[in-house]
N, C-alpha and C positions, 0 to 999 in steps of 0.2 A: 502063117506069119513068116517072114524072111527073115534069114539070118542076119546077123547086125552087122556092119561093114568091120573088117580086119583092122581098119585105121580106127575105131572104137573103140576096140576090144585094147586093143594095144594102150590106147589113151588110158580106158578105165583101168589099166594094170599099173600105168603110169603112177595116176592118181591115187590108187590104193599106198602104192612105194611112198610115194609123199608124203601119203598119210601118217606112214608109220614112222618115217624120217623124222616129221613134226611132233611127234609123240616122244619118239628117244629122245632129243635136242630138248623137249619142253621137261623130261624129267633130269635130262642130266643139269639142264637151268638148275631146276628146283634141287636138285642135289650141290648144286655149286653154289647156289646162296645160301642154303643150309651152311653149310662149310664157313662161307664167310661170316656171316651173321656168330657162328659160334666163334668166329677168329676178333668178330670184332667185339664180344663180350670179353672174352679175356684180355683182350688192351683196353678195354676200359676200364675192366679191374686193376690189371698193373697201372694205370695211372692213375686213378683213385689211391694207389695205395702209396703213388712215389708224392701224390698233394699231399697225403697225409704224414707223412715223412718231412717234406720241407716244413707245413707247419708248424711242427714237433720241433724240426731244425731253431726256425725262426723263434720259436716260443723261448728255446732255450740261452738262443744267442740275446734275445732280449733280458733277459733275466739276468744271464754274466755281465751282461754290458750295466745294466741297474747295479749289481755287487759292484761293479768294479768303481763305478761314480762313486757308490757309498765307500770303497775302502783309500778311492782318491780323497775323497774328503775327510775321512778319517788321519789320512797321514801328513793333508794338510795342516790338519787342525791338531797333528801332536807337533808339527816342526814351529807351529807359532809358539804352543805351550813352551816346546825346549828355548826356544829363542824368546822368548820371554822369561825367564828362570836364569837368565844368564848379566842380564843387566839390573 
């Protein structure tokens, strides 16, 4: 059998390099969407956590805004009282 031509040999060392080029590149991929993938669970915690915060916000600013109607109405309804007490 004859030896293989030099421009084959050459090629198949090429192809090997490739190979192994396509390997590191496919693992350092898979390490850099690791990364992200963990980068994009903790901003989705922090913003789960800033909705639940405005919630919390809102919930409470509704409730002062409720107190405040009832203590508007409450001082309305002493200024009639005084102002009725007087004629």
């Amino acid at each position: 059998m004859p030896p293989a031509p030099e421009a084959f040999l050459i090629f198949k060392e090429e192809l090997q390099k490739e190979r192994l080029e396509k390997e590191r590149l496919a693992k350092a991929y898979e390490l850099k969407m690791a990364e992200l993938n963990q980068e994009m669970g903790y901003l989705k915690e922090q913003i789960e956590a800033q909705q639940e915060m405005i919630k919390t916000t809102i919930n409470y600013a509704t409730k002062l805004e409720g107190k405040l109607k009832e203590f508007d109405k409450t001082v309305e309804q002493g200024k009639k009282r005084a102002n009725g007490s007087f004629h």
